[in-house]
C-alpha positions in Angstrom: 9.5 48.2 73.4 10.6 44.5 72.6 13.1 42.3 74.5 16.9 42.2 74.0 18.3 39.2 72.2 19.7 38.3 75.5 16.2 38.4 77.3 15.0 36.1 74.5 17.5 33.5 75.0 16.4 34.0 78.9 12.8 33.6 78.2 13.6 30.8 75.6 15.8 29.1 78.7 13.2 29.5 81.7 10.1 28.0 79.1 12.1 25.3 77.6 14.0 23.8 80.3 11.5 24.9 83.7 8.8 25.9 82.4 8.0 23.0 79.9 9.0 20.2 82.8 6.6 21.5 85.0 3.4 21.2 82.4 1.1 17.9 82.4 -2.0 19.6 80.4 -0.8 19.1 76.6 -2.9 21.9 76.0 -1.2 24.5 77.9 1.9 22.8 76.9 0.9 23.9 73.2 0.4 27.5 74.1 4.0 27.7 75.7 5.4 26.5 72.6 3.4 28.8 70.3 5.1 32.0 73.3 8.3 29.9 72.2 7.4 30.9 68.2 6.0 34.0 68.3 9.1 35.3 70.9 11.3 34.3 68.2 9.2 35.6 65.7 8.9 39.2 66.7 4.8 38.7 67.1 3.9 38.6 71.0 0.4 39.4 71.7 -1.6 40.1 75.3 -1.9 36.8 75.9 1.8 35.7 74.8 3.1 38.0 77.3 1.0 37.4 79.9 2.5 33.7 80.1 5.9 34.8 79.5 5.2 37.3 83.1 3.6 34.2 84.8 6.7 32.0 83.8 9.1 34.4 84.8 7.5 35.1 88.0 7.6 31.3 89.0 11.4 31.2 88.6 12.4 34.2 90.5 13.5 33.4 93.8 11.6 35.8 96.2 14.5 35.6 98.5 18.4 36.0 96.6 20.8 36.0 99.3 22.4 32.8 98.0 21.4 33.0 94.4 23.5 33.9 91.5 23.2 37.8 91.2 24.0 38.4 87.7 21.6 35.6 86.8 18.8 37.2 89.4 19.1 40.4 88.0 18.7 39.4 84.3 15.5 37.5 85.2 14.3 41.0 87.4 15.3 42.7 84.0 13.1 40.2 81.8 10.4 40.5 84.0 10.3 44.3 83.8 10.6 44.4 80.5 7.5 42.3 79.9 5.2 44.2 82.3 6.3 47.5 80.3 5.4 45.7 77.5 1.7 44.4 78.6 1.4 48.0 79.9 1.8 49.4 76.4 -0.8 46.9 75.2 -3.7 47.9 77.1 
């Protein structure tokens, strides 16, 4: 399995304009960026994934009465996707 290029641009969105923000240690700055790369690259591993599912679980609203639906449900979508994927890794 592998992400959609619309999840991509998702994932790309949440880590560059939440995610990034959020981040003092440079280090673990570094490592998002590298998630950034190797999304784009087609070369996720464990450890890429396992970010992505922490970063996407930060940014879903636990409670959507008043969110944006559409937007809600792509990020549910995302966030599926990615446990499926660090599933199949183990």
């Amino acid at each position: 399995m592998s992400y959609t290029e619309d999840q991509k641009a998702l994932i790309s969105g949440v880590i560059g304009t939440q995610i990034l923000g959020r981040i003092s240690s440079e280090k673990l700055r570094e490592r998002f960026f590298a998630v950034h790369e190797h999304l784009h690259q087609g070369r996720l591993d464990r450890s890429d994934l396992q970010r992505i599912e922490s970063a996407l679980e930060l940014v879903t609203p636990q409670n959507c009465q008043s969110c944006n639906k559409e937007g809600y449900r792509d990020l549910i979508e995302a966030l599926m996707a990615t446990r499926l994927m660090l599933r199949e890794a183990n």
